[in-house]
mmCIF file of the N, C-alpha and C atoms, coordinates in Angstrom:
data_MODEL
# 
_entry.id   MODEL 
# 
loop_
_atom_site.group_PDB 
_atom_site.id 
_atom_site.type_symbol 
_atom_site.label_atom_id 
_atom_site.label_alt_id 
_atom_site.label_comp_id 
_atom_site.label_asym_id 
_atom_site.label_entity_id 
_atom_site.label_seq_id 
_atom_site.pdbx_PDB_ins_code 
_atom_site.Cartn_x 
_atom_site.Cartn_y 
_atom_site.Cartn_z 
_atom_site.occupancy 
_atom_site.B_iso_or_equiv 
_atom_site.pdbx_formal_charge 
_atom_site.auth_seq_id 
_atom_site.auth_comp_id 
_atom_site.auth_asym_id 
_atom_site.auth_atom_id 
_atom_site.pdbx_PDB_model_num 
ATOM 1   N N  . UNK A 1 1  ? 0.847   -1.185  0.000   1.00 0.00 ? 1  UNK A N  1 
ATOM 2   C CA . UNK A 1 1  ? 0.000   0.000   0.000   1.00 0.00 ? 1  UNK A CA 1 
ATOM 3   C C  . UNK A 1 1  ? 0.887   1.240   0.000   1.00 0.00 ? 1  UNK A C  1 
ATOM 4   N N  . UNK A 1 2  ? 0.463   2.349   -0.920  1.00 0.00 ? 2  UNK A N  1 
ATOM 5   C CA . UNK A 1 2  ? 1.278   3.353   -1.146  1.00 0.00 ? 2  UNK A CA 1 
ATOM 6   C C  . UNK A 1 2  ? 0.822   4.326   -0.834  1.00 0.00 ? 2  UNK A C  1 
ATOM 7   N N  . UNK A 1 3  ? 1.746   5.161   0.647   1.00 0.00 ? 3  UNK A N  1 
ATOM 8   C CA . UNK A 1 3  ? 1.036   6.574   1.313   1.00 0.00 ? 3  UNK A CA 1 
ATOM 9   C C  . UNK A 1 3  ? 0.900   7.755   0.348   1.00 0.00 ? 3  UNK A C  1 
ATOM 10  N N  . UNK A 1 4  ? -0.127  7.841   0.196   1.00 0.00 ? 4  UNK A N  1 
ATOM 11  C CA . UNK A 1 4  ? -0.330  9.204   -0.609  1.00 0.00 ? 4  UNK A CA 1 
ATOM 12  C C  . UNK A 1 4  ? -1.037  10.108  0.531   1.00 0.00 ? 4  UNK A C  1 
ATOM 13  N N  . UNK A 1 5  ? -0.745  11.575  -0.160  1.00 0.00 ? 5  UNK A N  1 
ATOM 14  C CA . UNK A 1 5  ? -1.017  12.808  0.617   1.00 0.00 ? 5  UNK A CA 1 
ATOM 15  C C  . UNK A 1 5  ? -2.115  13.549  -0.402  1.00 0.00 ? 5  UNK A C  1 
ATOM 16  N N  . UNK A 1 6  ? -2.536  14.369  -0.098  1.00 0.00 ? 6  UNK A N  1 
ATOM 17  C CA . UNK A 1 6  ? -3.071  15.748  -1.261  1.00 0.00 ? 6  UNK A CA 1 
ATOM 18  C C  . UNK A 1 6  ? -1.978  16.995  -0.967  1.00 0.00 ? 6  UNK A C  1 
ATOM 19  N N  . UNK A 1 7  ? -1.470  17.430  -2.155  1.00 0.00 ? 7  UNK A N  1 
ATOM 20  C CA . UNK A 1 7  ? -1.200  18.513  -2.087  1.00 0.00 ? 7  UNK A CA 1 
ATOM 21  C C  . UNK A 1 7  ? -0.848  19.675  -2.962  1.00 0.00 ? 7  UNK A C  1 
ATOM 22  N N  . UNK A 1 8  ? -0.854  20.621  -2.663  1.00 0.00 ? 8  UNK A N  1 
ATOM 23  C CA . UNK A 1 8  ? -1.836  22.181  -3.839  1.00 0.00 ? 8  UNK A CA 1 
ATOM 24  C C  . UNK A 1 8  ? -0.735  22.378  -4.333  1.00 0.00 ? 8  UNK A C  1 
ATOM 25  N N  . UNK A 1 9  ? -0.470  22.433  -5.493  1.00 0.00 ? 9  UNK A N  1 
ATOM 26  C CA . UNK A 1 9  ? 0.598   23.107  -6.866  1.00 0.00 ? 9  UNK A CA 1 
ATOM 27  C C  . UNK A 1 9  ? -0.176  24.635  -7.217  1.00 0.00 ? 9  UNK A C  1 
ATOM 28  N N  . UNK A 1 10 ? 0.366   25.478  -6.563  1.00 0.00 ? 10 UNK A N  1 
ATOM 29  C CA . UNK A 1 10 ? 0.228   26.615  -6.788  1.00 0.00 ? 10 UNK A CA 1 
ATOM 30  C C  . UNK A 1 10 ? 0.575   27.439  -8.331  1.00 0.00 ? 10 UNK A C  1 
ATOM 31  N N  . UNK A 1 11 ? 0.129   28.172  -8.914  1.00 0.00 ? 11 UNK A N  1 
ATOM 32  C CA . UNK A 1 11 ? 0.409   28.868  -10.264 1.00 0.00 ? 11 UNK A CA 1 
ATOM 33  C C  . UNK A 1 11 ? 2.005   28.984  -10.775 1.00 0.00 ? 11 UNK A C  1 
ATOM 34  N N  . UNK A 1 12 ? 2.994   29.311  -9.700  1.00 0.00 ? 12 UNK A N  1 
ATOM 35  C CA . UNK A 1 12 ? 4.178   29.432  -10.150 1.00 0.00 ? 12 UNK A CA 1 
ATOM 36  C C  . UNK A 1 12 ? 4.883   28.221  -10.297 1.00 0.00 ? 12 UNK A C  1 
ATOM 37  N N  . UNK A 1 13 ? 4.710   27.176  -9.287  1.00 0.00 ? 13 UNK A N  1 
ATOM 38  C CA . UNK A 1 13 ? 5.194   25.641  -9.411  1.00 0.00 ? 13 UNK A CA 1 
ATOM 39  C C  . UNK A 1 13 ? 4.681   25.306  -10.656 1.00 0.00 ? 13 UNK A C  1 
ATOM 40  N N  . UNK A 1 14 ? 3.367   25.267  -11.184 1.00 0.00 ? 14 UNK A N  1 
ATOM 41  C CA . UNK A 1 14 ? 2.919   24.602  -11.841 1.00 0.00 ? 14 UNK A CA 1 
ATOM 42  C C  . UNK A 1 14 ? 3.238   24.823  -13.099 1.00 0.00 ? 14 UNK A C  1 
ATOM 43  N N  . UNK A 1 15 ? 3.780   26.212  -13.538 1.00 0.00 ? 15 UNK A N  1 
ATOM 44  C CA . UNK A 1 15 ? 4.129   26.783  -14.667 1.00 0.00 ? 15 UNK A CA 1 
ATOM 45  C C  . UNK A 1 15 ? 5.672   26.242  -14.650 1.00 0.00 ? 15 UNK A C  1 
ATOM 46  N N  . UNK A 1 16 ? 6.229   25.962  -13.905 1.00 0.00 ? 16 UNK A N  1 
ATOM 47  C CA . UNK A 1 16 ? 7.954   26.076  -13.795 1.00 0.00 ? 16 UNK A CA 1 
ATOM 48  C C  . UNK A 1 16 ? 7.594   24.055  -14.234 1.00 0.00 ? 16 UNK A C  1 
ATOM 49  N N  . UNK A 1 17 ? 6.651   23.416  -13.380 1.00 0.00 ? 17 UNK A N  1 
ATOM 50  C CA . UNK A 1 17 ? 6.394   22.306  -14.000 1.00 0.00 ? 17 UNK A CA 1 
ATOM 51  C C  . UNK A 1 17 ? 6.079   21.824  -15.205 1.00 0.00 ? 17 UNK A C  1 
ATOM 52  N N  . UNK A 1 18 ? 5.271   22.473  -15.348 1.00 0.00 ? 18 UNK A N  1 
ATOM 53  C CA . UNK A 1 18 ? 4.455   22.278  -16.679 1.00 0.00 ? 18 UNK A CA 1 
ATOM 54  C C  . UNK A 1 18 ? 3.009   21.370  -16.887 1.00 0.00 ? 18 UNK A C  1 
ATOM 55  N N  . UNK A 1 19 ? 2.926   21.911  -15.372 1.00 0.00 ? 19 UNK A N  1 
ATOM 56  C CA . UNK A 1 19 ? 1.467   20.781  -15.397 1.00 0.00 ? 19 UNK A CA 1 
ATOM 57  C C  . UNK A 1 19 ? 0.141   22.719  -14.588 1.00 0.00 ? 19 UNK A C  1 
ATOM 58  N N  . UNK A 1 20 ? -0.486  22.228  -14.548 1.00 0.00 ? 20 UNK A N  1 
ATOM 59  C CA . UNK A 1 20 ? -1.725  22.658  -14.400 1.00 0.00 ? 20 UNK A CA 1 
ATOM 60  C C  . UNK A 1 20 ? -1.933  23.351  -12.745 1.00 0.00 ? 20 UNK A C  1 
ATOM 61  N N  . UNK A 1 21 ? -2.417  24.497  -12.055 1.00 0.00 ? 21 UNK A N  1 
ATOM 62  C CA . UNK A 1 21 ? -2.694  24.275  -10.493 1.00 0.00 ? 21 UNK A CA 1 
ATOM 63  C C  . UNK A 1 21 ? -3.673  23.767  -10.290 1.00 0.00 ? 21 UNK A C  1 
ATOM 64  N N  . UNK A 1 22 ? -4.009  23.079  -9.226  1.00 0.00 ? 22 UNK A N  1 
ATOM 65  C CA . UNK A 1 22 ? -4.496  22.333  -8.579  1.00 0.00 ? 22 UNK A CA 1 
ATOM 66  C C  . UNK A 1 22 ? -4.200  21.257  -7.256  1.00 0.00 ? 22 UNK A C  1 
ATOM 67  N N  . UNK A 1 23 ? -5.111  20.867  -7.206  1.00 0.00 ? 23 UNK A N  1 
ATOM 68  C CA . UNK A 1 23 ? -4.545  19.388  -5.701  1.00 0.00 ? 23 UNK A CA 1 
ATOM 69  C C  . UNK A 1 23 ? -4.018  18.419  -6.590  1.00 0.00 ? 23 UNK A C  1 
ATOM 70  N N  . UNK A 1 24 ? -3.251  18.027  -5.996  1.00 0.00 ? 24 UNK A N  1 
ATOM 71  C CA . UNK A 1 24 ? -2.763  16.388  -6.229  1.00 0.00 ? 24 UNK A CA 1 
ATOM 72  C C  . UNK A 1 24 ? -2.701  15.594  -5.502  1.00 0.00 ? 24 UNK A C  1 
ATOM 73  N N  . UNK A 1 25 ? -2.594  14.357  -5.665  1.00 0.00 ? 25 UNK A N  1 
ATOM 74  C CA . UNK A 1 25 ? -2.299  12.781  -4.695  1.00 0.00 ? 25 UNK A CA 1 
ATOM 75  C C  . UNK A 1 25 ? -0.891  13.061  -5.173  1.00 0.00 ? 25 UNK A C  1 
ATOM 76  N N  . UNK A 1 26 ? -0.158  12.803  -4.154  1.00 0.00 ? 26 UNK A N  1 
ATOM 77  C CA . UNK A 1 26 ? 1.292   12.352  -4.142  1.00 0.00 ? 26 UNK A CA 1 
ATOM 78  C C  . UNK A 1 26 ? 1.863   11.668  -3.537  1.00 0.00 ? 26 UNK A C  1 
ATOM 79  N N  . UNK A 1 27 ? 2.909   10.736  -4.101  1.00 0.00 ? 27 UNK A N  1 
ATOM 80  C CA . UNK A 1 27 ? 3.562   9.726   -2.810  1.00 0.00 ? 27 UNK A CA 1 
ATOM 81  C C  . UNK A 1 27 ? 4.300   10.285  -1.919  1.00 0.00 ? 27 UNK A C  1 
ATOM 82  N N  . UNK A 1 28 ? 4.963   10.059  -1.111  1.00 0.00 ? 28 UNK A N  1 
ATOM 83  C CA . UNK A 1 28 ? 5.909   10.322  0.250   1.00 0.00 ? 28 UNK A CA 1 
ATOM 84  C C  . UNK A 1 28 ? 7.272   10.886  -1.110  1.00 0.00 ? 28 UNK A C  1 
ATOM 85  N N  . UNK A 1 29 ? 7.530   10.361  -1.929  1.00 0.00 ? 29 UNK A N  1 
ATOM 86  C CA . UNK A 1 29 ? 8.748   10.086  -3.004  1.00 0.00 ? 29 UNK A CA 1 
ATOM 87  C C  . UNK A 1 29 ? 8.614   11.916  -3.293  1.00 0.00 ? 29 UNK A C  1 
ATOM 88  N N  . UNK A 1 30 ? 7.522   12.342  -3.512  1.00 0.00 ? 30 UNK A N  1 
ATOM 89  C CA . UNK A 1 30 ? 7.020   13.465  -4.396  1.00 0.00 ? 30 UNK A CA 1 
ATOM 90  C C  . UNK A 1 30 ? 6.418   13.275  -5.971  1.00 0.00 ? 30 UNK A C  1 
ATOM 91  N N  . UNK A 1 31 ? 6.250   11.918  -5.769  1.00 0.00 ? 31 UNK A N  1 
ATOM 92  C CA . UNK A 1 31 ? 5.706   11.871  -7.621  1.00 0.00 ? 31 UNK A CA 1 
ATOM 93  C C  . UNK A 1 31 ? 4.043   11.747  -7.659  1.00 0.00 ? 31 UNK A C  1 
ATOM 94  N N  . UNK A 1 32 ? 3.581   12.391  -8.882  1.00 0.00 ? 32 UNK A N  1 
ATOM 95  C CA . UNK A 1 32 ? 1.983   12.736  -8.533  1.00 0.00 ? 32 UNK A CA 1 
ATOM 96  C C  . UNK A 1 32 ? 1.854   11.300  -9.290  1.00 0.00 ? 32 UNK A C  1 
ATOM 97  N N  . UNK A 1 33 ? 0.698   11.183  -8.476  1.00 0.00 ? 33 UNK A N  1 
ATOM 98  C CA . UNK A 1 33 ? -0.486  9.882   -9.051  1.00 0.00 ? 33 UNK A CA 1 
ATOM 99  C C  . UNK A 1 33 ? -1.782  10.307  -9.226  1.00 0.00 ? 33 UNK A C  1 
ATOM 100 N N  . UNK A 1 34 ? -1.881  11.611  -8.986  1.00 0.00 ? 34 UNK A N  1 
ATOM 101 C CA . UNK A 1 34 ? -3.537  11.759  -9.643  1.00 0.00 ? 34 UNK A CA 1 
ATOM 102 C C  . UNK A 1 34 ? -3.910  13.571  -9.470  1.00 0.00 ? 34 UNK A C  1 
ATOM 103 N N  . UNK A 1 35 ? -4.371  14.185  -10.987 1.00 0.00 ? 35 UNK A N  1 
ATOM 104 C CA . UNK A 1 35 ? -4.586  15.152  -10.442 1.00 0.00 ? 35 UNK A CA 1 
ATOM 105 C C  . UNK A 1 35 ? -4.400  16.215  -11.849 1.00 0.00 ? 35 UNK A C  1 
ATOM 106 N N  . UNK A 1 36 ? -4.622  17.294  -12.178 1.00 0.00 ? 36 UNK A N  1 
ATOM 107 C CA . UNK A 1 36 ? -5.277  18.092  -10.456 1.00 0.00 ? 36 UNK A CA 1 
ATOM 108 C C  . UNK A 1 36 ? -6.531  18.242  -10.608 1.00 0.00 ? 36 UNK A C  1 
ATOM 109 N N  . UNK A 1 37 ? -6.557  18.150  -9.075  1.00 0.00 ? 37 UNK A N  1 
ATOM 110 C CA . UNK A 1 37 ? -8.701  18.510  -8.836  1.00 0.00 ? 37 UNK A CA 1 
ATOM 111 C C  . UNK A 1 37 ? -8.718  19.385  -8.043  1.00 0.00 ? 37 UNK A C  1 
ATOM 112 N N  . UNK A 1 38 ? -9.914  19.897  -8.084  1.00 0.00 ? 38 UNK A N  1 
ATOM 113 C CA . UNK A 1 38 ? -10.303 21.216  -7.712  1.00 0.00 ? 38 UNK A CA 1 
ATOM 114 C C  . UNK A 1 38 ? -10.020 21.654  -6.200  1.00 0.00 ? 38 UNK A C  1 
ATOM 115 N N  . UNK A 1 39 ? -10.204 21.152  -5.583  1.00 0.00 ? 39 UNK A N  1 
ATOM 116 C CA . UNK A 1 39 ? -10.284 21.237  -4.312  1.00 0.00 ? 39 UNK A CA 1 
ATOM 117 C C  . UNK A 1 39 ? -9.557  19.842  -3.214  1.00 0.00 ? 39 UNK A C  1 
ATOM 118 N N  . UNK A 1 40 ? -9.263  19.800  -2.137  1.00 0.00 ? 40 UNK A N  1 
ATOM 119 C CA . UNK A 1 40 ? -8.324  19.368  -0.951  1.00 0.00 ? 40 UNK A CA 1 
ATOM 120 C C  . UNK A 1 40 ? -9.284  18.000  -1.089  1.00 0.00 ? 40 UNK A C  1 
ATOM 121 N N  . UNK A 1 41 ? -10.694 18.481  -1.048  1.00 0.00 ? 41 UNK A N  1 
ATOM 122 C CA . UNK A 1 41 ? -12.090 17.355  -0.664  1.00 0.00 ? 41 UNK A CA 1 
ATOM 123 C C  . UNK A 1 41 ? -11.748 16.292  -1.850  1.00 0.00 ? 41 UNK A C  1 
ATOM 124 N N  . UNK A 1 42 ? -11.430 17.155  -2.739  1.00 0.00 ? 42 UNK A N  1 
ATOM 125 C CA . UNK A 1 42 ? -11.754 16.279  -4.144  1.00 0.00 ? 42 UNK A CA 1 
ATOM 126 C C  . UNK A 1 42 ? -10.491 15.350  -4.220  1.00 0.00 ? 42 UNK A C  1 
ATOM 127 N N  . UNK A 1 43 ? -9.469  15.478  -4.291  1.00 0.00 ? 43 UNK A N  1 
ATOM 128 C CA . UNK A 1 43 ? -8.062  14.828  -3.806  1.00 0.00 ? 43 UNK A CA 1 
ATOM 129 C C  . UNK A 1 43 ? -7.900  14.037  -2.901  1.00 0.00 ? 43 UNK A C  1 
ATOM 130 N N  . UNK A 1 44 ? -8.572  14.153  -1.691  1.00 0.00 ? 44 UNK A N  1 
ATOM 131 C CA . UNK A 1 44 ? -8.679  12.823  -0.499  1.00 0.00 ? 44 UNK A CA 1 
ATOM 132 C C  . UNK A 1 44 ? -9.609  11.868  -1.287  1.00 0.00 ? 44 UNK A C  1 
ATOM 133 N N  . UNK A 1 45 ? -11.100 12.660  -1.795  1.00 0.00 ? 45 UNK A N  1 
ATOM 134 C CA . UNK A 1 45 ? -11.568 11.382  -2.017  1.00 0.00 ? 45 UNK A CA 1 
ATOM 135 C C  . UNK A 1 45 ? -10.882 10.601  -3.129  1.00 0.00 ? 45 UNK A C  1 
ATOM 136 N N  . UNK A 1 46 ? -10.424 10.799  -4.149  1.00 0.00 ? 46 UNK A N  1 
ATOM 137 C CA . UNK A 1 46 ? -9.377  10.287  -5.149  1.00 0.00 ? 46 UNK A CA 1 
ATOM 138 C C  . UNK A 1 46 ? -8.478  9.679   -4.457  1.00 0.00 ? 46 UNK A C  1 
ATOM 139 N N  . UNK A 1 47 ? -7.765  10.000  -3.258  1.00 0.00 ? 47 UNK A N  1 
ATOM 140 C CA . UNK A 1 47 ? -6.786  9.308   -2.737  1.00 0.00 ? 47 UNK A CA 1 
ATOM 141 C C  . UNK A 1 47 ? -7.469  7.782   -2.069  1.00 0.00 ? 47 UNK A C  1 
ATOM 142 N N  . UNK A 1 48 ? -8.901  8.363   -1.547  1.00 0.00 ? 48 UNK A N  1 
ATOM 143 C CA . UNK A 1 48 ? -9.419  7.219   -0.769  1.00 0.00 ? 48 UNK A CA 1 
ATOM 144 C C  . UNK A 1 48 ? -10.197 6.059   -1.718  1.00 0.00 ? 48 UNK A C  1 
ATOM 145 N N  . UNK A 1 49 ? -10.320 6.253   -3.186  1.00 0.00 ? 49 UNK A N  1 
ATOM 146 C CA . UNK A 1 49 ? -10.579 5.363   -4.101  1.00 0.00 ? 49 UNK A CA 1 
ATOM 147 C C  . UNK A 1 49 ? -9.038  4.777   -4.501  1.00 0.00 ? 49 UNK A C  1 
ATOM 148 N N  . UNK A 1 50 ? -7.831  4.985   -4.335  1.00 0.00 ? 50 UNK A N  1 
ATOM 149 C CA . UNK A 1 50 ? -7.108  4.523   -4.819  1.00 0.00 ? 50 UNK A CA 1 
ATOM 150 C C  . UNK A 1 50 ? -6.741  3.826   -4.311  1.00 0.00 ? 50 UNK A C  1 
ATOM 151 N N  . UNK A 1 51 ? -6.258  4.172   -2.814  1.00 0.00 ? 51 UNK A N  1 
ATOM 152 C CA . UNK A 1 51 ? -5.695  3.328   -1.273  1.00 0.00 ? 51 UNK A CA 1 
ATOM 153 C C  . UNK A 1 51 ? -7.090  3.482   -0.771  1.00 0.00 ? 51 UNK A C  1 
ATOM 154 N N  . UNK A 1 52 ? -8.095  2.340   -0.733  1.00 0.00 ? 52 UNK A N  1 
ATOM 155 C CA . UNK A 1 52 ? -9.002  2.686   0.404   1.00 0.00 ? 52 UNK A CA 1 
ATOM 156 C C  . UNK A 1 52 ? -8.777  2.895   2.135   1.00 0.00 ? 52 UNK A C  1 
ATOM 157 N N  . UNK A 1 53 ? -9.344  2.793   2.735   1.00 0.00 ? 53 UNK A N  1 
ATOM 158 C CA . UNK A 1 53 ? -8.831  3.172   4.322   1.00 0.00 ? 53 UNK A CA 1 
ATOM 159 C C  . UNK A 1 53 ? -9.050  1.602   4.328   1.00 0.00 ? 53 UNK A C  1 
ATOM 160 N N  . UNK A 1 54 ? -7.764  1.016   5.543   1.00 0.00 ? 54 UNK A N  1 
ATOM 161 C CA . UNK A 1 54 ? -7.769  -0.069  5.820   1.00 0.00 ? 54 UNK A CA 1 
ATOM 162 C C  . UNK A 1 54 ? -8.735  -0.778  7.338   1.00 0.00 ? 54 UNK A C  1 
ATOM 163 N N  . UNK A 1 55 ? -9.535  -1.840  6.457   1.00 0.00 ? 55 UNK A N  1 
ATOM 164 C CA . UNK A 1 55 ? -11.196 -2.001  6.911   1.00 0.00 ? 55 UNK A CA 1 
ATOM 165 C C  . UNK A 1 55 ? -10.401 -3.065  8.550   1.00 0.00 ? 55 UNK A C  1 
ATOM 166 N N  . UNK A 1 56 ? -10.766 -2.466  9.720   1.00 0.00 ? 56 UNK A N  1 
ATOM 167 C CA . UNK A 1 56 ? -10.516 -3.505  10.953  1.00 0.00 ? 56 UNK A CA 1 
ATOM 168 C C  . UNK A 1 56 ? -11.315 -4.631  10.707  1.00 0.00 ? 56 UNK A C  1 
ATOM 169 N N  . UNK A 1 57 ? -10.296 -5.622  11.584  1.00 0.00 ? 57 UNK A N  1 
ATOM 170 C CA . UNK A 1 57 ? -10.844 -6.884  11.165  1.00 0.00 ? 57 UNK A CA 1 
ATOM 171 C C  . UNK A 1 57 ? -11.938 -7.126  12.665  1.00 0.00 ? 57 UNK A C  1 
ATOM 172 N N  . UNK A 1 58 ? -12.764 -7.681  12.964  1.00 0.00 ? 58 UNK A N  1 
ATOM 173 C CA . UNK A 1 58 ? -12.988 -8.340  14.390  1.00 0.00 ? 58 UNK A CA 1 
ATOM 174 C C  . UNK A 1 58 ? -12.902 -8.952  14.472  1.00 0.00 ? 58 UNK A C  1 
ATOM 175 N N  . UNK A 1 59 ? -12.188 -9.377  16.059  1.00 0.00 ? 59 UNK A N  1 
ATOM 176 C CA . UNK A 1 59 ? -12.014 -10.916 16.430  1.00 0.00 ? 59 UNK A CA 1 
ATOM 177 C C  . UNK A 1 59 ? -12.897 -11.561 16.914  1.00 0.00 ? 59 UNK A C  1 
# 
């Protein structure tokens, strides 16, 4: 399972990148896996379809 974060690429990053502003999913590494979406909300839930939250088991 791979920790991803959300986080905002602001206008000047994004131009020096060459990608778009917006949120992203990113790994711990810094490489994007998904994006960009509009908003912080929209990026978790993308993150939480990719890695779902891990379901407790009961004993």
């Amino acid at each position: 399972m791979q920790a991803l974060s959300p986080r905002h690429v602001k206008t000047e990053e994004a131009l020096r990148l060459g990608i778009e502003s917006g949120w992203y999913a990113i790994k711990v590494s810094g490489t994007f896996v998904s994006g960009p979406h509009d908003s912080e909300a929209d990026c978790s839930r993308k993150i939480d379809e990719i890695n779902p939250p891990a379901v407790k088991k009961k004993r």
